[in-house]
C-alpha positions as CSV (number, residue, x, y, z in Angstrom):
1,X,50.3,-43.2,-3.0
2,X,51.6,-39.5,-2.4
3,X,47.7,-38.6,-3.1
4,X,46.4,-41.1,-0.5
5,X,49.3,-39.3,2.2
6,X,47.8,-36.0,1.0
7,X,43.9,-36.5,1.5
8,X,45.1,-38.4,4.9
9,X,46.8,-35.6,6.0
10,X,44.2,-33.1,5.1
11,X,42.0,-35.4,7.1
12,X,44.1,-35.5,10.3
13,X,44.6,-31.2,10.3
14,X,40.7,-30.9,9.8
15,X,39.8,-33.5,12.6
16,X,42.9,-31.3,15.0
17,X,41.1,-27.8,13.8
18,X,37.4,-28.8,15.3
19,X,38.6,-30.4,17.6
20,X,40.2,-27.3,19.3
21,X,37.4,-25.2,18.0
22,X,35.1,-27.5,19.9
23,X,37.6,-27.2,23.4
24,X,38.7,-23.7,22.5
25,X,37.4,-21.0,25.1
26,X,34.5,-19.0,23.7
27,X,35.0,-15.1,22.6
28,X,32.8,-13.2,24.9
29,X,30.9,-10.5,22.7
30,X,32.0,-7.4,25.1
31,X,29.1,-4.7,25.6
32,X,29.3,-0.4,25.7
33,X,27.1,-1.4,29.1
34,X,26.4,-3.6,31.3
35,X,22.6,-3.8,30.4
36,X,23.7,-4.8,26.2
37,X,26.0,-7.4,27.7
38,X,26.0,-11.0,26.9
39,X,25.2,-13.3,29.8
40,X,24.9,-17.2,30.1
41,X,21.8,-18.8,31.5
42,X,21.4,-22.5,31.8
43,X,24.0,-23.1,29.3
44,X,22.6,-20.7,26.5
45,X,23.7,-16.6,26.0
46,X,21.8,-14.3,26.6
47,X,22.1,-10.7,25.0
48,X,20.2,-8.0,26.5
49,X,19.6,-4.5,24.2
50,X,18.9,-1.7,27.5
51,X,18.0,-4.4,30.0
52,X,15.8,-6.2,27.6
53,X,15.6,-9.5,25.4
54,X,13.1,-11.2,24.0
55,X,13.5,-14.7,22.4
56,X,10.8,-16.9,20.4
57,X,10.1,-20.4,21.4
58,X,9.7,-22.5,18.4
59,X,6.4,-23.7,17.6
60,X,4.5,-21.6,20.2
61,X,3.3,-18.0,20.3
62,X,5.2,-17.3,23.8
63,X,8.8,-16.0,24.8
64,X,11.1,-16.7,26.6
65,X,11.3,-12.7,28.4
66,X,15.2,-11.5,30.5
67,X,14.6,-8.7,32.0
68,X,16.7,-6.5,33.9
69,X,15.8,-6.6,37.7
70,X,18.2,-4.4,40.0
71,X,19.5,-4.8,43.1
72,X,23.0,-3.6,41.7
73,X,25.9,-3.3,43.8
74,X,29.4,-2.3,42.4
75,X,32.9,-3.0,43.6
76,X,35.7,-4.1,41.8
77,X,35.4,-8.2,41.4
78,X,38.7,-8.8,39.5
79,X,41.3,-6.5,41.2
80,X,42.1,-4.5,38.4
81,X,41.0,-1.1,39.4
82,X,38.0,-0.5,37.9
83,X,34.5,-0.8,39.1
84,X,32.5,-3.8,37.8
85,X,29.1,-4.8,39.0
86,X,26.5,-7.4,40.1
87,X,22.9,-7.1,39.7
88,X,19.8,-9.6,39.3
89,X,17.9,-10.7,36.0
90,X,14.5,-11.9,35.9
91,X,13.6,-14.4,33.4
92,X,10.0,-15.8,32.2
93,X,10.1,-18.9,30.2
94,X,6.3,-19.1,28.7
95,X,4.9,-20.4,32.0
96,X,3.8,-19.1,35.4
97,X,6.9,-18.9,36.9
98,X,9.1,-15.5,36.9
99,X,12.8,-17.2,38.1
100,X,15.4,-14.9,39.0
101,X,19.1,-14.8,39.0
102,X,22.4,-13.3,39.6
103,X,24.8,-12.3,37.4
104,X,27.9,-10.0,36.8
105,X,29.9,-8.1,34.4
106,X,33.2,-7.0,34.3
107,X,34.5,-3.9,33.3
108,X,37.3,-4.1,30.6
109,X,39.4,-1.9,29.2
110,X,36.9,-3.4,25.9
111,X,33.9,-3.4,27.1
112,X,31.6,-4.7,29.8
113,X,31.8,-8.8,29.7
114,X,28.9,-10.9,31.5
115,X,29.3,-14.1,33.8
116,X,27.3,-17.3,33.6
117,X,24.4,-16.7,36.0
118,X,23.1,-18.3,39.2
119,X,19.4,-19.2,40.0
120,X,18.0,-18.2,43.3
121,X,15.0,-19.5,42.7
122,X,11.1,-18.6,41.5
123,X,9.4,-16.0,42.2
124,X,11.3,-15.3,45.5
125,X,10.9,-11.6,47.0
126,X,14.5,-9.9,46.7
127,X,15.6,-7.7,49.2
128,X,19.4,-6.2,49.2
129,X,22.2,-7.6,47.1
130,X,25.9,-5.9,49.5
131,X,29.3,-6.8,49.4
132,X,30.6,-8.7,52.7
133,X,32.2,-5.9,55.0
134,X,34.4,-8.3,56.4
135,X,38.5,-8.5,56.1
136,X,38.4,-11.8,56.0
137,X,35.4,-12.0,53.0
138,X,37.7,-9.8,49.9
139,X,34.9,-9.6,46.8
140,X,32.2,-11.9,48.7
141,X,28.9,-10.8,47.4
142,X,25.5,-11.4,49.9
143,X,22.3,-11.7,48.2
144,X,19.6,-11.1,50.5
145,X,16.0,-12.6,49.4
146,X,12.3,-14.1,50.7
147,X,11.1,-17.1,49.8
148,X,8.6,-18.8,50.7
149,X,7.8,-21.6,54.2
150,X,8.0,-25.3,53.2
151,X,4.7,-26.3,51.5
152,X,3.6,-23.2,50.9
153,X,1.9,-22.4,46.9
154,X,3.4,-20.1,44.8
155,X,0.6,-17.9,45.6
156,X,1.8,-17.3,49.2
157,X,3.7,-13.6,49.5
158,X,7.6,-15.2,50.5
159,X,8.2,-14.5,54.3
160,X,11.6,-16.5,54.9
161,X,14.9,-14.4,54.9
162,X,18.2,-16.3,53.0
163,X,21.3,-14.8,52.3
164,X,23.8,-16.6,50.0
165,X,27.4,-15.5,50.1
166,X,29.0,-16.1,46.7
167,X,32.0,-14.8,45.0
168,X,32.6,-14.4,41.4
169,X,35.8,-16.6,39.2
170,X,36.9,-14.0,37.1
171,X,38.9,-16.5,34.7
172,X,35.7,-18.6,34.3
173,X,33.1,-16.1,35.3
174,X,31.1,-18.4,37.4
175,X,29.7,-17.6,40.7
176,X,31.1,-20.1,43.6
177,X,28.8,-19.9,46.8
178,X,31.3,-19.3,50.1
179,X,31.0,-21.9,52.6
180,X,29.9,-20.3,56.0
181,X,31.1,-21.1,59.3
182,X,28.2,-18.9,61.2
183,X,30.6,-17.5,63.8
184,X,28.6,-14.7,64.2
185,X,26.0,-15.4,62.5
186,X,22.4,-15.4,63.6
187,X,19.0,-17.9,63.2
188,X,16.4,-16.1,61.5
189,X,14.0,-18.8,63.5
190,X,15.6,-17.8,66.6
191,X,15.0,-14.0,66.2
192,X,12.4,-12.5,67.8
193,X,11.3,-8.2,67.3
194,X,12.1,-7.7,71.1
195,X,15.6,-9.2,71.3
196,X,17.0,-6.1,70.9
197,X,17.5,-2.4,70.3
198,X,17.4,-2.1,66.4
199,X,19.6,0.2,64.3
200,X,18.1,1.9,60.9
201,X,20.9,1.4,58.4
202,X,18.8,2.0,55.2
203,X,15.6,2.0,52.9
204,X,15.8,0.4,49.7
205,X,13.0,1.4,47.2
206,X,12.4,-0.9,44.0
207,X,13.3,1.8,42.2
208,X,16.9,1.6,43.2
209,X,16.1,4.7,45.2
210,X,18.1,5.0,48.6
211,X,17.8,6.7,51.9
212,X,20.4,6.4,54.7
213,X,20.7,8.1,57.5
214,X,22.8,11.1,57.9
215,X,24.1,10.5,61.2
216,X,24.9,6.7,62.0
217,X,22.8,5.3,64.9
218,X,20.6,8.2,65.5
219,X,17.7,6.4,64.5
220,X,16.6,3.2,66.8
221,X,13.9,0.8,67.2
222,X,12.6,-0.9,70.2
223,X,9.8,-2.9,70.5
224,X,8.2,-4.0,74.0
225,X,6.6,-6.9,75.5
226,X,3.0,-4.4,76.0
227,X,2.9,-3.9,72.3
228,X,4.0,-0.3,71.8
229,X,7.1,0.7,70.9
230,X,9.7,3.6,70.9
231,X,12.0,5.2,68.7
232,X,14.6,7.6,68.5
233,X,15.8,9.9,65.6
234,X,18.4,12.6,64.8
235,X,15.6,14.8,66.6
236,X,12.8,13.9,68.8
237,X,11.8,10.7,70.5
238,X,8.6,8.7,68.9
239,X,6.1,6.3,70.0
240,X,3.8,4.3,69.2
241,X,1.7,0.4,69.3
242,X,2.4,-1.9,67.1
243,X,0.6,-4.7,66.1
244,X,2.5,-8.1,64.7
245,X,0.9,-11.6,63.7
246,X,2.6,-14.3,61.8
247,X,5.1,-12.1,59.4
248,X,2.3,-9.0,58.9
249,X,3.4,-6.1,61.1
250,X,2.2,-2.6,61.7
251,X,2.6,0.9,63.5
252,X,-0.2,2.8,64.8
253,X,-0.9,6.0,67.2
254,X,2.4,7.0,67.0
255,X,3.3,10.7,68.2
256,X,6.5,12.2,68.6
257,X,7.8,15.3,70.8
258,X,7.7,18.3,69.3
259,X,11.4,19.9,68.9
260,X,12.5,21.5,65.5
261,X,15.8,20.3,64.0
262,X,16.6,22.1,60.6
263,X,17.6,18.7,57.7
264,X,16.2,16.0,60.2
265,X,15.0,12.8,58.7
266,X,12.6,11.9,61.3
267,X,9.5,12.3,58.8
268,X,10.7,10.2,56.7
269,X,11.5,7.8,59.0
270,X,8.0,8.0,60.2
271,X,6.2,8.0,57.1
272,X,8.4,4.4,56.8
273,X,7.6,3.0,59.9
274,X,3.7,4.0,58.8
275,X,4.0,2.4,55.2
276,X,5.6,-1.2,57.1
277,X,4.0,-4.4,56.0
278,X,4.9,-6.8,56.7
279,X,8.9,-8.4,58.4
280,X,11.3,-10.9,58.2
281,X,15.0,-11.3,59.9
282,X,18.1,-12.4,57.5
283,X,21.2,-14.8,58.4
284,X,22.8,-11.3,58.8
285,X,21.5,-10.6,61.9
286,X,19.1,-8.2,60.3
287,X,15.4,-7.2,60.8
288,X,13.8,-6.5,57.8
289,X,10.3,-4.5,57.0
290,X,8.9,-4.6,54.0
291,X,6.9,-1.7,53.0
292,X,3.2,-1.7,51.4
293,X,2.9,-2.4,47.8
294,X,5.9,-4.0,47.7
295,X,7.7,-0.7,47.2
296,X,10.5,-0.9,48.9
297,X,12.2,-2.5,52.5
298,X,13.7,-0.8,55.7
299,X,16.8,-2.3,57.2
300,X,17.3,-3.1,60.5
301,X,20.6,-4.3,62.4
């Protein structure tokens, strides 16, 4: 009888043990850097070596490819002094389709630990990923993105500006998107080239190359109803025409007046304006133009 009580019990403590295992939280393999950290994607980790894994699919010849993207932006997400980040992944799965994602990874005292990720969608154009720069919005993160217009094939180059407004859980690193309530908001259908005088804020190259301007506000854009257009800079006065049809845009004849200002950005500023593409206007209030080759995007507000 004491034998029977024995295996019993030996029973009942093996069936408690996997039980927690099973409902015990997971140990998070912490990383040197954020590109060797581990990430969760659709339920299954992800380790990246310098930005990079590779995974076999069974029975086939292709891989299932994570990749590194950009787009970083860091800020402290958990309120403990230090500096984590957010960044995108991209992630081919043996198909056509190149889905991409965002994810984040805290920076411990250990190591560098990464969140479960969250899909924007495939093969979507990304533009900016910024923190919210409102009081009210403490450790929002905006992801700003193209995709493309309702029925539209993949083959179509994304023209429609979204910005999602999420915000990391530290305790269960998931990414919760923030409700908005578009006070102050803007329509990107609404939004039209000539509603206003723009503001060049930035240039984002894909190269994670940045260029800002020295002096805030110095450089503006204004486009006019007789398709030319003017600009200002931290030196001379530019003009120009411009020609725009469905989301293509261009600049052409410009010229500019002629005074010489020592550390002035205004050729680079010009050289943008010549390389622009193509546009598109975010939640955000912002016009965006997107430079040839997919090299990079000026930012407007």
């Amino acid at each position: 009888m004491k034998k029977i009580y024995i295996i019993f019990g030996i029973v009942v403590i093996l069936i408690i043990v996997a039980v927690w295992h099973k409902n015990s939280p997971k140990i998070v393999p912490l990383a040197a850097s954020y590109k060797d950290a581990t990430y969760i994607i659709d339920g299954k980790s992800v380790t990246l070596k310098n930005g990079l894994s590779e995974t076999e699919i069974p029975d086939s010849d292709a891989k299932v490819v994570t990749r590194y993207f950009g787009n970083e932006v860091k800020h402290d997400l958990d309120d403990d002094g230090r500096k984590d980040i957010a960044f995108l992944l991209t992630q081919e799965t043996g198909g056509s389709g190149t889905f991409f994602y965002v994810v984040a990874a805290l920076n411990t005292t250990k190591g560098y630990v990464g969140s479960q990720a969250l899909l924007l969608g495939d093969r979507i154009a990304p533009q900016t990923t910024v923190m919210d720069e409102r009081d009210d919005r403490k450790n929002v993160i905006v992801v700003n993105y193209a995709v493309r217009l309702p029925g539209e094939p993949f083959t179509a180059r994304p023209s429609l500006g979204k910005s999602i407004w999420i915000k990391l859980d530290p305790k269960t690193m998931q990414f919760g998107e923030v409700a908005q309530s578009f006070e102050g908001e803007s329509d990107p259908s609404k939004m039209t080239l000539g509603m206003k005088t723009w503001n060049w804020v930035r240039t984002t190259y894909n190269d994670d190359m940045e260029i800002k301007p020295k002096v805030e506000n110095k450089f503006t854009l204004t486009f006019k109803g007789d398709k030319t257009f003017s600009a200002s800079t931290d030196c001379n006065g530019i003009g120009g025409e411009y020609a725009a049809s469905g989301t293509k845009i261009s600049f052409d004849k410009m010229i500019s007046t002629k005074m010489y200002c020592e550390g002035s950005q205004e050729s680079s500023f010009s050289k943008m304006l010549g390389e622009a593409e193509s546009y598109h206007f975010t939640s955000k209030g912002e016009l965006i133009l997107e430079l040839k080759l997919d090299s990079g995007s000026m930012i407007f507000r």
